[in-house]
FIDO-316738 format. One record per residue: x, y, z of N, C-alpha, C in turn; residue in three letters. Coordinates in steps of 0.1 Angstrom, whole numbers, padded with zeros to 4 digits, always signed. Atoms other than C-alpha are relative to their C-alpha. Last residue first. Example, Ala and Ser with C-alpha at 12.3 -4.5 7.8 and 13.67 -1.06 7.14 Angstrom:
% residues 2
-0009-0011+0000+0137-0011+0071-0008+0011+0008SER/+0009-0012+0000+0123-0045+0078+0009+0012+0000ALA/
END
This chain:
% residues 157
+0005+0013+0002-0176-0293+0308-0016+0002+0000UNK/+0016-0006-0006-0153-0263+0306-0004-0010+0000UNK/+0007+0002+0011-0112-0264+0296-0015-0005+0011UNK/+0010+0018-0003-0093-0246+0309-0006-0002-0006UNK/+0015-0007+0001-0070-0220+0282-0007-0015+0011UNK/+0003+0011+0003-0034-0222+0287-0016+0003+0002UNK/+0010+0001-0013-0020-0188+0282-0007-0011-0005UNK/+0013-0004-0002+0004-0191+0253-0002-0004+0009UNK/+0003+0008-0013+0045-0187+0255-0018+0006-0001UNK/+0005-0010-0020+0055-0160+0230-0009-0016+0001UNK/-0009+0000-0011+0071-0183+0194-0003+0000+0014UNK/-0003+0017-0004+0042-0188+0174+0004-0001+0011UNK/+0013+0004-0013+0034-0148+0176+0003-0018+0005UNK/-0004-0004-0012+0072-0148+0157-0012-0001+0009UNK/-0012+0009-0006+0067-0172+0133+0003+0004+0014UNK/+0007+0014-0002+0032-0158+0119+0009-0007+0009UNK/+0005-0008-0008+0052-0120+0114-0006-0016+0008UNK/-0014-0006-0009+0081-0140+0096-0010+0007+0014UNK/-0004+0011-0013+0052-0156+0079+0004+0000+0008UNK/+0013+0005-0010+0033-0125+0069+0007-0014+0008UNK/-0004+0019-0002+0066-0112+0055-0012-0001+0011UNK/-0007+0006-0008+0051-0077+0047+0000-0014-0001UNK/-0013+0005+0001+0041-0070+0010+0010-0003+0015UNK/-0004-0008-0005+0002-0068+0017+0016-0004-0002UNK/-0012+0013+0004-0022-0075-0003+0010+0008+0002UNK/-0013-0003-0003-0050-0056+0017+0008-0012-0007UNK/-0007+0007+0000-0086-0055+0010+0009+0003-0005UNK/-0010+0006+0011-0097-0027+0022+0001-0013-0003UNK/-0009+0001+0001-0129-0024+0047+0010-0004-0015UNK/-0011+0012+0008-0160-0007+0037+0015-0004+0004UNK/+0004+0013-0008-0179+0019+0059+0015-0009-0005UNK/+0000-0006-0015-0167+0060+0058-0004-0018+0007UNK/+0012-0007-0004-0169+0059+0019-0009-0005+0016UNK/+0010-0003+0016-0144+0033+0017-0012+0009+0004UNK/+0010+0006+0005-0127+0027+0053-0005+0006-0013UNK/+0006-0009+0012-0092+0036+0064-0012-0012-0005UNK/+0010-0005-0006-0082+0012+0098-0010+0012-0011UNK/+0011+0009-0012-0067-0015+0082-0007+0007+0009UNK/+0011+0004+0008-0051+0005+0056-0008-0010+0003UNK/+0009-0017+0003-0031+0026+0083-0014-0008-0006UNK/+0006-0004-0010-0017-0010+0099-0007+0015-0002UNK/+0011+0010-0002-0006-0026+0067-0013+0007+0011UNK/+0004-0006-0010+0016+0000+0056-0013-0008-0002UNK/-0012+0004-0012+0038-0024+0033-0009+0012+0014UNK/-0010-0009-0011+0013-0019+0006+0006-0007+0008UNK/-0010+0003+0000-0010-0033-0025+0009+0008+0011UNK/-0017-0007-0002-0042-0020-0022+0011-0011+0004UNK/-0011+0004-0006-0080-0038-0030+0015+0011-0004UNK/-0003+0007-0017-0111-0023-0029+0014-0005+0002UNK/-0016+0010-0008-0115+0001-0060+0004-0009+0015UNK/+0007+0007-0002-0150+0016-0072+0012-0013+0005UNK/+0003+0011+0014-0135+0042-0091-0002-0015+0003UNK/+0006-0006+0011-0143+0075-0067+0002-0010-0010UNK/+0018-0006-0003-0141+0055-0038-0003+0005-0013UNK/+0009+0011-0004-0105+0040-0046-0013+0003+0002UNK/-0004-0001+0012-0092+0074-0062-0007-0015+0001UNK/+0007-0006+0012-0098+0086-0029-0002-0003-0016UNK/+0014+0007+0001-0082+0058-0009-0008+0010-0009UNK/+0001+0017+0002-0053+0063-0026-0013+0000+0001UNK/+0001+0002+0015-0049+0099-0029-0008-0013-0004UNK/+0012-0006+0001-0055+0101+0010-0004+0003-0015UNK/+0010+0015-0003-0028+0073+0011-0011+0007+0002UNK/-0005+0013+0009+0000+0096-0010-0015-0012+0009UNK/+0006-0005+0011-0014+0128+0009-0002-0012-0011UNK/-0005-0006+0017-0005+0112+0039-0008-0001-0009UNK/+0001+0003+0014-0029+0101+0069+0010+0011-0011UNK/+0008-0013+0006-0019+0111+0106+0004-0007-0014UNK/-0008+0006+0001-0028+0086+0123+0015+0005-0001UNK/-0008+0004-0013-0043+0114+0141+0008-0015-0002UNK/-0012-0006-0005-0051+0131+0113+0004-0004+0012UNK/-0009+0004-0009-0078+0106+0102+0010+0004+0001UNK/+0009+0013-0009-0107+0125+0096+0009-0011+0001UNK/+0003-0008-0015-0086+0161+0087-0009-0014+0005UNK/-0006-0001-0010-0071+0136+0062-0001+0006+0010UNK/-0008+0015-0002-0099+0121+0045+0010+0002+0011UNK/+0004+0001-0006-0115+0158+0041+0002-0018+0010UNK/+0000-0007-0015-0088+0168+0026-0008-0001+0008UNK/-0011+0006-0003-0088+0140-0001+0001+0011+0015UNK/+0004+0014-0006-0127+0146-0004+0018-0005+0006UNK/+0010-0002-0015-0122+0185-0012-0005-0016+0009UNK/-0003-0001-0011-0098+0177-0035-0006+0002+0012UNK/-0004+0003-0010-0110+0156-0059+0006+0001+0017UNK/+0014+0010-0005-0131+0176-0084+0007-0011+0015UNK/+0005-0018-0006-0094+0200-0087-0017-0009+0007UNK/+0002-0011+0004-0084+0165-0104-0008+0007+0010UNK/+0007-0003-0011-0067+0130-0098-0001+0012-0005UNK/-0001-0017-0003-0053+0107-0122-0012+0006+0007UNK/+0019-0004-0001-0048+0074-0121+0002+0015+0004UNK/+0006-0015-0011-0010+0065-0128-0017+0001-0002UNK/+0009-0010+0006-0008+0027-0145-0001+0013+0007UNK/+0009-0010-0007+0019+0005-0129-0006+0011-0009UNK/+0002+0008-0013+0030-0024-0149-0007+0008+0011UNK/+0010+0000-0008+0026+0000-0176-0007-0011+0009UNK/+0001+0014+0008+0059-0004-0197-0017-0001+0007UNK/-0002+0003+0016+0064+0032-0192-0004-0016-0009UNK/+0011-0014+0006+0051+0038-0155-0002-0007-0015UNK/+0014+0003+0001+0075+0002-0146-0017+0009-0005UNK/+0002+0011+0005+0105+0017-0160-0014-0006-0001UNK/+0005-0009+0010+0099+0051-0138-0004-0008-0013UNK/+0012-0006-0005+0101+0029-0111-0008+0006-0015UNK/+0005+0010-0003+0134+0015-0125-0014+0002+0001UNK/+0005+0010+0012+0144+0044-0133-0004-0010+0004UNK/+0012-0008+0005+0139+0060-0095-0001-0003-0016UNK/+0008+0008-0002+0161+0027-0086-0013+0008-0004UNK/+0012+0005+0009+0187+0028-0107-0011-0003+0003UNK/-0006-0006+0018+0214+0036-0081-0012-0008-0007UNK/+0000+0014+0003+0192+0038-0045+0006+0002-0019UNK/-0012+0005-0008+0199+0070-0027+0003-0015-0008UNK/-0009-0007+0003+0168+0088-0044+0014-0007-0003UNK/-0016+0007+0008+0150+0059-0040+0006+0008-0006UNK/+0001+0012-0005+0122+0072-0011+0014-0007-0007UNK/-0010-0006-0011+0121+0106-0029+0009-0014+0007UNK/-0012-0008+0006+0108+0087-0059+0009+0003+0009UNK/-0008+0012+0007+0087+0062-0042+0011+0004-0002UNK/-0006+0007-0010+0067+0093-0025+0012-0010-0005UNK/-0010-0009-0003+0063+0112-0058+0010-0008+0013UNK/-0010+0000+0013+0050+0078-0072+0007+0011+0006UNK/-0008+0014-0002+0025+0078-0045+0009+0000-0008UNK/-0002-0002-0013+0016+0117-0049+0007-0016+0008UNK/-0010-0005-0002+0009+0108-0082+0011+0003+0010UNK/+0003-0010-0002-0014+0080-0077+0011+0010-0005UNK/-0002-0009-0012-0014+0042-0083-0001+0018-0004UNK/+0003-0017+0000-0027+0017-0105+0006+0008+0014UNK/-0004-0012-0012-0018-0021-0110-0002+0015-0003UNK/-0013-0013+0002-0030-0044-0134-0001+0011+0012UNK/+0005-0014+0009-0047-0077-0125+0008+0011+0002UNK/+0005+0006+0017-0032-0110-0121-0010+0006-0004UNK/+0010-0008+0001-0012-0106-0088-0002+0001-0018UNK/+0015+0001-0002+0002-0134-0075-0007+0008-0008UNK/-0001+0009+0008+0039-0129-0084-0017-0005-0004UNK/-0001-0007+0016+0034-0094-0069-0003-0011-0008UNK/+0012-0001+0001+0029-0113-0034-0004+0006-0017UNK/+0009+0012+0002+0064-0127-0042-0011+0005+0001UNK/-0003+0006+0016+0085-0095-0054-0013-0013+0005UNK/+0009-0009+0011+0067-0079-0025+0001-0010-0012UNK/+0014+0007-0001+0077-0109+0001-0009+0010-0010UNK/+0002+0016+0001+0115-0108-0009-0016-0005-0003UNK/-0006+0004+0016+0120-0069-0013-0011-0014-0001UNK/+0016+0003+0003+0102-0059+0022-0002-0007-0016UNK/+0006+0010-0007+0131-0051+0040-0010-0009-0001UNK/+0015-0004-0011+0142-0033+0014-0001-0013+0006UNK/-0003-0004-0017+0179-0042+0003-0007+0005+0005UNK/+0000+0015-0004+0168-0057-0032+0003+0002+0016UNK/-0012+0005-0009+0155-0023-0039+0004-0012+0008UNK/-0011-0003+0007+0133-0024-0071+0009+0005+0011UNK/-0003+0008+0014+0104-0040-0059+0015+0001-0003UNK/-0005+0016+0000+0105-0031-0023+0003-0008-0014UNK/-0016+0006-0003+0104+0007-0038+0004-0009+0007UNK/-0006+0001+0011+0070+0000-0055+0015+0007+0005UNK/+0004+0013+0008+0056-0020-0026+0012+0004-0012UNK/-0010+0010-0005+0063+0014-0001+0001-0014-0014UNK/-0016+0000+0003+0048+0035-0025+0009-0007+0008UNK/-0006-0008-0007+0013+0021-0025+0013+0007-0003UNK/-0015+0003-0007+0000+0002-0050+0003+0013+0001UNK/-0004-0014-0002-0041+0003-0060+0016-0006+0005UNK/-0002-0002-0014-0052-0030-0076+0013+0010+0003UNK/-0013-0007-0002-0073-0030-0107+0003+0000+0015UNK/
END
């Protein structure tokens, strides 16, 4: 199973995210079932208020079980607050202290997100890095380092 964030599941279903083009495509890839949290889904929601059909839509994928909820219980919280008083200086949400929790307690490495840069520093029971499938434009990001002028390296003999 791979964890999705709430950014991912409103690039799906708003064609005017910034992040539409390269979610619908990394999605195209993915070829096991998706799980996320409540607290992610609540996020999503607020997130496509504004958007016409887009908290159906969301809600769409629950019911057809493109995204599965994982459920979390009263046994969880003392690990999800202990997640965020240890990285409050990102400062970690509830929505990605669900996450990784819900990843440790079912043995989950990979996440689906648009917050690349949190879940590159969040580790699995304090070691393990994520693996990240990540709905930014990796190219768009690849095209612009291209661009800047490199330092010419000498060369040694």
């Amino acid at each position: 199973m791979i964890l999705i964030d709430a950014g991912p599941m409103v690039a799906l279903v708003d064609a005017s995210d910034q992040h539409h083009a390269s979610c619908a495509g990394a999605l195209r890839g993915v070829r096991e079932p998706l799980g996320t949290v409540w607290p992610a889904l609540t996020e999503a929601m607020y997130l496509l208020l504004d958007v016409p059909r887009g908290q159906q839509a969301v809600w769409e994928m629950v019911d057809r079980r493109v995204v599965r909820l994982l459920g979390l219980g009263q046994e969880d919280v003392p690990r999800i607050r202990e997640l965020m008083a240890k990285y409050g200086d990102r400062p970690m949400d509830l929505a990605d202290a669900a996450l990784v929790r819900v990843a440790e307690r079912d043995g989950l490495t990979t996440v689906f997100t648009v917050d690349r840069s949190d879940f590159e520093v969040y580790r699995l029971h304090g070691r393990k890095r994520f693996r990240i499938l990540s709905g930014r434009n990796e190219e768009a990001t690849r095209a612009a380092r291209s661009s800047r002028p490199r330092a010419r390296r000498r060369r040694t003999r």
